[in-house]
C-alpha positions in Angstrom: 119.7 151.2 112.5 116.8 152.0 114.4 115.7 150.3 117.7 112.4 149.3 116.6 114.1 147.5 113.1 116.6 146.0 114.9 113.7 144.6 117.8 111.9 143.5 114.0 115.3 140.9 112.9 116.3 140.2 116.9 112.6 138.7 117.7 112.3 136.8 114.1 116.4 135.3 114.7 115.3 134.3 118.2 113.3 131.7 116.6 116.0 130.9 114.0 118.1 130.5 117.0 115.8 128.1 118.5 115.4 126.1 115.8 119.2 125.9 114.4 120.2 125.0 117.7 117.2 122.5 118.5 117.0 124.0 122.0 114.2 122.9 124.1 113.3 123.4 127.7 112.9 119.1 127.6 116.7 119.2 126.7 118.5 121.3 129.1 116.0 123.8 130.6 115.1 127.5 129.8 117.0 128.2 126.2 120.2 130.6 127.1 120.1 134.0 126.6 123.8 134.5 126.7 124.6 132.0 123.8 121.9 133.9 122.5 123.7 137.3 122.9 127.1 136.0 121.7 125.9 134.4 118.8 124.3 138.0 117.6 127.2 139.5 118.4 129.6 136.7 116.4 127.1 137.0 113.1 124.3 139.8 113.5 126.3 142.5 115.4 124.5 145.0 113.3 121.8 145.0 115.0 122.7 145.3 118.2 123.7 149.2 117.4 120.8 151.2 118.4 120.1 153.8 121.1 118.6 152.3 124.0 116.8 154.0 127.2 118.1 151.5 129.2 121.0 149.2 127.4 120.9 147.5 124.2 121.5 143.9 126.4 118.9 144.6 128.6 116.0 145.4 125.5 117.7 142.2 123.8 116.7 140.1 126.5 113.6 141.2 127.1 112.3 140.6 123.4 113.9 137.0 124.0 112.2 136.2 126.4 109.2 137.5 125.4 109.5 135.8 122.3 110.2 132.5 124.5 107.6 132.8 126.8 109.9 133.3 128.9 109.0 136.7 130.5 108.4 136.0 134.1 111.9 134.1 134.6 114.5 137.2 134.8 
């Protein structure tokens, strides 16, 4: 799989995430990258296997938190 397919699914299942998990920042703050992460890995591990410049982790989080608006926090 190529990076930019996989960065396609990861930023639309961020969403999915939100909303399966009714996380809101009302509820218990920023949602959690690392349930994130392990949920992908448990269910959508596919897509975590691309070549990275940096880490495959590292570009995860950022499209999660650019999908969250969450860019500034890390």
């Amino acid at each position: 799989m190529t990076r930019e397919e996989s960065e396609t699914v990861i930023r639309r299942l961020v969403e999915e995430w939100v909303e399966l998990r009714g996380v809101t920042e009302e509820q218990s703050g920023a949602p959690s990258f690392s349930d994130f992460y392990s949920w992908l890995q448990q269910d959508y591990s596919p897509y975590l296997d691309f070549r990275s410049a940096t880490s495959v982790q590292a570009d995860v989080e950022r499209w999660f938190n650019d999908e969250l608006g969450q860019d500034g926090l890390n």
